[in-house]
MDAnalysis code that builds the backbone (N, CA, C; Angstrom):
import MDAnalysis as mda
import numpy as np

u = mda.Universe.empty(417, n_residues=139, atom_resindex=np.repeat(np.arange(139), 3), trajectory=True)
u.add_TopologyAttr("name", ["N", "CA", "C"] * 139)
u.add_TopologyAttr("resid", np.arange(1, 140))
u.add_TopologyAttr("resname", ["UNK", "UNK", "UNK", "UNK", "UNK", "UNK", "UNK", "UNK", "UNK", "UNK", "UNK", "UNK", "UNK", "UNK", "UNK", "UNK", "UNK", "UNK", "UNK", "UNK", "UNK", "UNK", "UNK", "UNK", "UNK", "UNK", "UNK", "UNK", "UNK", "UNK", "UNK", "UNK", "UNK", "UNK", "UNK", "UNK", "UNK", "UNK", "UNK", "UNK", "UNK", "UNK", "UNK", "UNK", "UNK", "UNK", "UNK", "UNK", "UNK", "UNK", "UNK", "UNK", "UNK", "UNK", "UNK", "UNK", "UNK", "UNK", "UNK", "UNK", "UNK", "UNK", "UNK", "UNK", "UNK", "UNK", "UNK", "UNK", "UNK", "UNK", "UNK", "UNK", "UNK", "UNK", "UNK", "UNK", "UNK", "UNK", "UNK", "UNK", "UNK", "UNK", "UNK", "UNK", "UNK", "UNK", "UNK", "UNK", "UNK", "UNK", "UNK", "UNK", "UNK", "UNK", "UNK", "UNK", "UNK", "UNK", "UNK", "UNK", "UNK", "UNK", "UNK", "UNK", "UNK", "UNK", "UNK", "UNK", "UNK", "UNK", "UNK", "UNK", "UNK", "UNK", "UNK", "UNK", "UNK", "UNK", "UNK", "UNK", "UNK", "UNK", "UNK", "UNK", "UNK", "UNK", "UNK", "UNK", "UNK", "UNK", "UNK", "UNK", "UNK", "UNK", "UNK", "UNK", "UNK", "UNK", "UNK"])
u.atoms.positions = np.array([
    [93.358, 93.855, 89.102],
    [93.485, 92.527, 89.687],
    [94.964, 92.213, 89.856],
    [95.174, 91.341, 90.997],
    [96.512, 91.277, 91.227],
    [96.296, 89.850, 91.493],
    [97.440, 88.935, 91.018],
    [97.543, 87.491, 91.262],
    [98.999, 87.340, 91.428],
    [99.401, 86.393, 92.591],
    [100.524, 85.997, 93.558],
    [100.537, 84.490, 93.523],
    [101.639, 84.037, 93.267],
    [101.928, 82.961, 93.352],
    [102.949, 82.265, 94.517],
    [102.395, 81.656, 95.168],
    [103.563, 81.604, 96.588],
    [103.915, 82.866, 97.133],
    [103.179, 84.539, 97.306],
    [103.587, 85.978, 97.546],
    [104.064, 85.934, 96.451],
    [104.567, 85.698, 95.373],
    [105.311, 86.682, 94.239],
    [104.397, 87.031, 93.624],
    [104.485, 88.166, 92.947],
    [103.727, 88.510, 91.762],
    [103.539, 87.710, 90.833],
    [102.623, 87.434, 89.966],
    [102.972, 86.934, 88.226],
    [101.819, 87.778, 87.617],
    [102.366, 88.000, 86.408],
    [101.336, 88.025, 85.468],
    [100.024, 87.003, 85.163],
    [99.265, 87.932, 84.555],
    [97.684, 87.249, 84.203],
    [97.909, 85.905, 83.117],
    [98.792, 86.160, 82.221],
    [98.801, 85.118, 81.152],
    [99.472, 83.915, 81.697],
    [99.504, 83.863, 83.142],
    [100.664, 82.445, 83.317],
    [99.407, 81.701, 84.275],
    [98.281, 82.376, 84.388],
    [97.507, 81.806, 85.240],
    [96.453, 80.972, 84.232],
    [95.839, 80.128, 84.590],
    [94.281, 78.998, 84.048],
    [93.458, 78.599, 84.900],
    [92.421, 78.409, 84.656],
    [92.154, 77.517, 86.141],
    [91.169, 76.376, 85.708],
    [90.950, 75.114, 86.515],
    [90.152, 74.490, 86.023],
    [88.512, 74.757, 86.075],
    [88.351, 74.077, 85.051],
    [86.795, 74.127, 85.494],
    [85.947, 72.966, 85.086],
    [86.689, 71.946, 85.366],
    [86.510, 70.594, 85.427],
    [85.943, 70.158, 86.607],
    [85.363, 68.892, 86.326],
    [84.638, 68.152, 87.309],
    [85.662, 68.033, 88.336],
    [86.684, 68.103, 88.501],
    [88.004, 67.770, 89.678],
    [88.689, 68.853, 90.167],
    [88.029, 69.534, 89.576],
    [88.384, 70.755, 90.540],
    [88.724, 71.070, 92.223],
    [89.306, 70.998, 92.334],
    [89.556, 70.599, 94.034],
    [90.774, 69.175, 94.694],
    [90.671, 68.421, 93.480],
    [91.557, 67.109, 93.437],
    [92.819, 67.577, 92.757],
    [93.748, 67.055, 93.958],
    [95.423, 66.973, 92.814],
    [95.985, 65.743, 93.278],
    [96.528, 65.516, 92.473],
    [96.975, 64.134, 92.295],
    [98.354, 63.935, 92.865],
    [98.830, 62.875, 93.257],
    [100.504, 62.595, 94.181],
    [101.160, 62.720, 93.784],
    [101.294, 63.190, 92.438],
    [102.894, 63.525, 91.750],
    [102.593, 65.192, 91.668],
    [101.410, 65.783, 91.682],
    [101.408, 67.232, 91.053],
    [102.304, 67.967, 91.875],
    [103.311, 69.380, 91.435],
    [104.001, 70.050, 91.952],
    [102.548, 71.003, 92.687],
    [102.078, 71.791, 93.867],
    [101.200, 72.198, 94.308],
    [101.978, 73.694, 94.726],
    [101.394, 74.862, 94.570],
    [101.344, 75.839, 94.871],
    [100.292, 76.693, 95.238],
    [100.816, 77.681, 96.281],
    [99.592, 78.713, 96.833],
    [99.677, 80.079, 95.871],
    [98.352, 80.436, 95.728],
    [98.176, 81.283, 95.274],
    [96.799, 82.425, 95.450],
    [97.023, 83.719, 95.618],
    [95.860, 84.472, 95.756],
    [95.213, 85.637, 94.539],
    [94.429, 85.949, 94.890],
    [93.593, 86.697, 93.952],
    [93.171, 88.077, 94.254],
    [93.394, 89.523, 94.059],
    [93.260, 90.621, 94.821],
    [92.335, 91.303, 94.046],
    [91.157, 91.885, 94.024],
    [90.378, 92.522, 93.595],
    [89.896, 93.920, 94.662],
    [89.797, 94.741, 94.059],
    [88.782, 95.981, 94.852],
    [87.546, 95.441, 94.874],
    [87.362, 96.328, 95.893],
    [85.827, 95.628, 96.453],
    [84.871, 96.592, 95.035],
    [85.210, 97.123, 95.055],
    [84.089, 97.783, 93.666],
    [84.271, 96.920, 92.608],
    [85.570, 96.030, 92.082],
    [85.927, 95.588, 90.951],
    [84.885, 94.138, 91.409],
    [84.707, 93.729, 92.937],
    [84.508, 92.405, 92.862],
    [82.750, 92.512, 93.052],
    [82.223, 93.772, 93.585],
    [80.973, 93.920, 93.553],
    [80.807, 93.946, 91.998],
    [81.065, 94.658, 90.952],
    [81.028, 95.064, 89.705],
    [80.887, 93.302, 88.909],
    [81.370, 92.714, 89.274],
    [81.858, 91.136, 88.479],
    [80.468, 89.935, 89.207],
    [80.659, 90.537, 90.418],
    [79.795, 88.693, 91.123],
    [78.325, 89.699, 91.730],
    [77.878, 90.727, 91.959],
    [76.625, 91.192, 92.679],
    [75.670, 90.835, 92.202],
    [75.243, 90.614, 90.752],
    [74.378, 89.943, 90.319],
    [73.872, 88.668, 90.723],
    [75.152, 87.807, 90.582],
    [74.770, 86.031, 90.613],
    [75.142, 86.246, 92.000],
    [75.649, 87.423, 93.330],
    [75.102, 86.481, 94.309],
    [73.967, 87.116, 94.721],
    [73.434, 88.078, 94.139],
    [71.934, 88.187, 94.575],
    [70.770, 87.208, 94.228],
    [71.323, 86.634, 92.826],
    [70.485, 85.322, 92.269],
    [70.152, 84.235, 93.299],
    [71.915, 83.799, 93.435],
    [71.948, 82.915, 94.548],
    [71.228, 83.145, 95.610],
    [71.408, 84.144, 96.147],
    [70.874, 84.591, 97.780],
    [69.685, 84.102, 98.007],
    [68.945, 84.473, 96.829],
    [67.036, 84.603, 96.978],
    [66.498, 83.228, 96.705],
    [67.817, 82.230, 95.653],
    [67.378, 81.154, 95.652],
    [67.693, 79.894, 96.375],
    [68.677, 80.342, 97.289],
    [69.212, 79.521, 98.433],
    [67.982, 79.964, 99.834],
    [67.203, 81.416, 99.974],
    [66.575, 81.765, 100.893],
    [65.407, 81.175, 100.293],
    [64.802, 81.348, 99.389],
    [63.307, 80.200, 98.669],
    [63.143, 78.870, 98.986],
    [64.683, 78.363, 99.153],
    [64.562, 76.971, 99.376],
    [65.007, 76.562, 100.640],
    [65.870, 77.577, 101.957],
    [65.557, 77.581, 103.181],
    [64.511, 77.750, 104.149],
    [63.102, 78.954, 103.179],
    [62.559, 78.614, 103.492],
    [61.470, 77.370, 103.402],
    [60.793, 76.695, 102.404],
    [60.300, 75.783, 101.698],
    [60.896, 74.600, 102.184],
    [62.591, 74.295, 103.063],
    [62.669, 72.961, 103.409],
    [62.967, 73.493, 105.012],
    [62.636, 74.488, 105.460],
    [62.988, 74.859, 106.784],
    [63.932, 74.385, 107.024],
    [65.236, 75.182, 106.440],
    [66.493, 74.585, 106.611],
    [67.568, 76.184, 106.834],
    [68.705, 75.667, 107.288],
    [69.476, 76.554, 107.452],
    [70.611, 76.799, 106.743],
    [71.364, 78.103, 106.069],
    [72.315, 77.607, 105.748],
    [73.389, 79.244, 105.512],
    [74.544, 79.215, 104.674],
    [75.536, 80.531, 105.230],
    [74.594, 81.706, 104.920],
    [73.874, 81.323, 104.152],
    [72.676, 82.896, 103.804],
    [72.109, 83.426, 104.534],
    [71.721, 82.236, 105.411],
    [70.552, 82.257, 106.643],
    [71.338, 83.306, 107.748],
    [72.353, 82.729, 107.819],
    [73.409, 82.835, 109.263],
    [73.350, 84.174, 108.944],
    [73.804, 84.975, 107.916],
    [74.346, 86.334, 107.540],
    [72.953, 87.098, 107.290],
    [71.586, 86.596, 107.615],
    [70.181, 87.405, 107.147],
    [70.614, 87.508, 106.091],
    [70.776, 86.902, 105.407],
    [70.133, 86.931, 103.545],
    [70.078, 88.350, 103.115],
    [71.619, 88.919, 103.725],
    [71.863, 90.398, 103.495],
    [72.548, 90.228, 101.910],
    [72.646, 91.942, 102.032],
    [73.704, 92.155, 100.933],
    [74.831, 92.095, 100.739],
    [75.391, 92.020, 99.477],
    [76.822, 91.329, 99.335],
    [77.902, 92.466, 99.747],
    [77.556, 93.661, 100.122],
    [78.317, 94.957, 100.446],
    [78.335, 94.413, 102.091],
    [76.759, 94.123, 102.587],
    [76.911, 94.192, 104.233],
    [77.418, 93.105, 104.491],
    [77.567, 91.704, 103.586],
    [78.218, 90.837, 103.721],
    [79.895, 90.362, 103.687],
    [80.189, 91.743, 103.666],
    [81.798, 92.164, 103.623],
    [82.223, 92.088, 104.984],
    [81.109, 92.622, 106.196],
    [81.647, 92.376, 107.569],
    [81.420, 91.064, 108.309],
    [80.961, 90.430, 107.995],
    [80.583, 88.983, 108.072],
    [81.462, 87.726, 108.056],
    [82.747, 87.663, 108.533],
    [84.069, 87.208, 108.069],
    [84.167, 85.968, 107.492],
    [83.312, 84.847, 108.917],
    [83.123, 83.523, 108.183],
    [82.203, 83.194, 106.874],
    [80.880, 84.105, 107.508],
    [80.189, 83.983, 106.397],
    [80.679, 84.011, 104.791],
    [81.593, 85.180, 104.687],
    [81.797, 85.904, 103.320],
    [82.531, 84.692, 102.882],
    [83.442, 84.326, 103.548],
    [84.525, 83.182, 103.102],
    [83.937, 81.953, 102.542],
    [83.023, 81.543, 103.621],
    [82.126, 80.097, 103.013],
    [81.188, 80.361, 102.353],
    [80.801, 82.076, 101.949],
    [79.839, 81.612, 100.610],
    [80.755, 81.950, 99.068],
    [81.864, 82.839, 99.202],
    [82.919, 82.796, 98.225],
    [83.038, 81.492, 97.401],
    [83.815, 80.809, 98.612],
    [84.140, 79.665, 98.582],
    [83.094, 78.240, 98.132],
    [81.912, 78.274, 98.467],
    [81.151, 77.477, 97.901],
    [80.332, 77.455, 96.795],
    [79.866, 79.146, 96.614],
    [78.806, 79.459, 95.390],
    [79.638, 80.488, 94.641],
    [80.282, 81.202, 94.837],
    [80.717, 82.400, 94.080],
    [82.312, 82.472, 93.367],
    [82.875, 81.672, 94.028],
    [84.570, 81.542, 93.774],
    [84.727, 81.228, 92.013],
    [84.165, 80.231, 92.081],
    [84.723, 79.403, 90.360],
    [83.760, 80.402, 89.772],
    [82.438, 81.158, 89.889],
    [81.887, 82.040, 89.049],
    [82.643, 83.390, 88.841],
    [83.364, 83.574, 89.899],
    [84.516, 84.529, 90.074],
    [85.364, 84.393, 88.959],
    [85.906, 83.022, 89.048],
    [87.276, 82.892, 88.576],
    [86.715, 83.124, 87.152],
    [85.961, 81.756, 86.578],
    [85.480, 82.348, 85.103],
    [85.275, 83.682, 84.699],
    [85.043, 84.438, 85.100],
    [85.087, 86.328, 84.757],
    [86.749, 86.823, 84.495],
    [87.582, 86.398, 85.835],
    [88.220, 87.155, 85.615],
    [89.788, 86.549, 85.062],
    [90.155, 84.879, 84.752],
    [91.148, 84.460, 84.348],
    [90.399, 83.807, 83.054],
    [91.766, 84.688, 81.949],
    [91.504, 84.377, 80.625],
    [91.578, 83.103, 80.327],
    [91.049, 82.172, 79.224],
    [91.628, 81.060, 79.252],
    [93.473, 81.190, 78.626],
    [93.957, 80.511, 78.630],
    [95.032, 80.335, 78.634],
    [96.037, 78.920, 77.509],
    [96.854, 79.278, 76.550],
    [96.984, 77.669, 76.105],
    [98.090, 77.018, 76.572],
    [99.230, 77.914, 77.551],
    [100.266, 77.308, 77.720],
    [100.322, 77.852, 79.258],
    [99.771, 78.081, 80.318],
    [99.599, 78.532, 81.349],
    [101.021, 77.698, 82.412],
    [101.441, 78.504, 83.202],
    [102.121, 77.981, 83.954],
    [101.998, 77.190, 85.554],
    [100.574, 78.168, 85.776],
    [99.634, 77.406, 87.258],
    [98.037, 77.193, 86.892],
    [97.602, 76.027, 87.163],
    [96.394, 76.361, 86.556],
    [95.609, 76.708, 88.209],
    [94.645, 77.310, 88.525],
    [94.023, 77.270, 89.727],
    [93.101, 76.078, 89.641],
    [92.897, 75.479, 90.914],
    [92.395, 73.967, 91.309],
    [91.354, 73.997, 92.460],
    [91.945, 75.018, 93.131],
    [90.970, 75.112, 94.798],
    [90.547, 76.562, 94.781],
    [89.441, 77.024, 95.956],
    [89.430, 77.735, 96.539],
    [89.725, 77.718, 97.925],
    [90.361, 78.020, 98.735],
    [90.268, 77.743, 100.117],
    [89.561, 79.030, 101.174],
    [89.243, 79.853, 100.447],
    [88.392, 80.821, 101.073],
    [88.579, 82.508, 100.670],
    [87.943, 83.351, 101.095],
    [88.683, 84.905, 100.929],
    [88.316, 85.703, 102.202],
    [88.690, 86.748, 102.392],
    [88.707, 87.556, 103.065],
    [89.011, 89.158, 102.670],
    [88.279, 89.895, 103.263],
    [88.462, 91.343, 102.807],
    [89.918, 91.777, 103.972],
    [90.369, 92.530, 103.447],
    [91.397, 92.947, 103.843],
    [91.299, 94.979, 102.637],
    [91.285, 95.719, 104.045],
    [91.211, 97.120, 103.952],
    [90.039, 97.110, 102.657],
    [90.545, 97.759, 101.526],
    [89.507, 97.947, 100.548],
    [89.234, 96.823, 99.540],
    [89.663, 95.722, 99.507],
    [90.354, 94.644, 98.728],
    [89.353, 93.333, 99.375],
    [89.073, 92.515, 98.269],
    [88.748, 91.047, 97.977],
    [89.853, 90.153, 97.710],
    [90.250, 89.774, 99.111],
    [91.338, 88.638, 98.616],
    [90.860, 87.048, 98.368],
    [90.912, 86.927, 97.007],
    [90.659, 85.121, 97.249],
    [91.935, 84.015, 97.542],
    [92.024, 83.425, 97.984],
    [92.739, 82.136, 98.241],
    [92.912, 80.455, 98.265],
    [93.632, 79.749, 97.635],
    [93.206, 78.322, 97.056],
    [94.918, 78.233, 96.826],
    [94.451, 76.875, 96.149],
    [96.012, 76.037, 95.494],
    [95.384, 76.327, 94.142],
    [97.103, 75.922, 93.133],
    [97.056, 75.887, 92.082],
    [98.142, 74.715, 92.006],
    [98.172, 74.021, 91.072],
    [98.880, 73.229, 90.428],
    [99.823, 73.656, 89.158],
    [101.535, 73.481, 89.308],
    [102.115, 73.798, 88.671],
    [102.144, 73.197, 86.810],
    [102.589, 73.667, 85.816],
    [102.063, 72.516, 84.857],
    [103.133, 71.678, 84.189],
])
């Protein structure tokens, strides 16, 4: 795993992230920074394939049952491998169901952290790699 802060490198121990109800909210004084998340696609199948197959079947149970539509639908309620070519798709289901289950796996907690992560703003595969992307808040 590789984590970048504004493009620089940092180490794992300077990262936290929330996992609070506000997750997504920063406030008018916070210092705000970008930051990404680099995983192999084997490291990120290995961590999330489970819970998004969970998800999948139980977001498709209840698309069908309210005849409704939604990013599962769009992508045929494929797999999370065939869902790698899928660009928007992959991003808005990262980003809505899988991101913060992500993050909990793979950032330790932390007691003196220097960014905590706050957002997701989406991911994208790039060559063999799971890139995630969001803000973090400086501390």
């Amino acid at each position: 795993m590789e984590i970048k802060i504004n493009n620089i490198p940092t180490e794992s121990q300077n990262i936290a992230y929330n996992d609070g109800l506000n997750f997504g909210r920063f406030l008018e004084n916070m210092e705000v920074v970008s930051y990404t998340l680099k995983l192999s696609k084997n490291q990120f199948l290995a961590l999330i394939e489970a819970d998004y197959n969970q998800i999948r079947d139980e977001i498709k149970a209840d698309d069908e049952t309210m005849n409704d539509t939604s990013e599962f639908s769009e992508s045929g309620y494929c797999s999370l491998e065939d869902l790698f070519t899928k660009t928007a798709a992959f991003s808005d289901i990262v980003k809505t169901y899988l991101g913060r289950l992500l993050l909990e796996k793979v950032v330790i907690p932390q007691e003196n952290p220097k960014y905590i992560i706050n957002s997701i703003g989406g991911a994208k595969v790039e060559d063999n790699a799971i890139i995630i992307y969001g803000k973090a808040s400086v501390t």
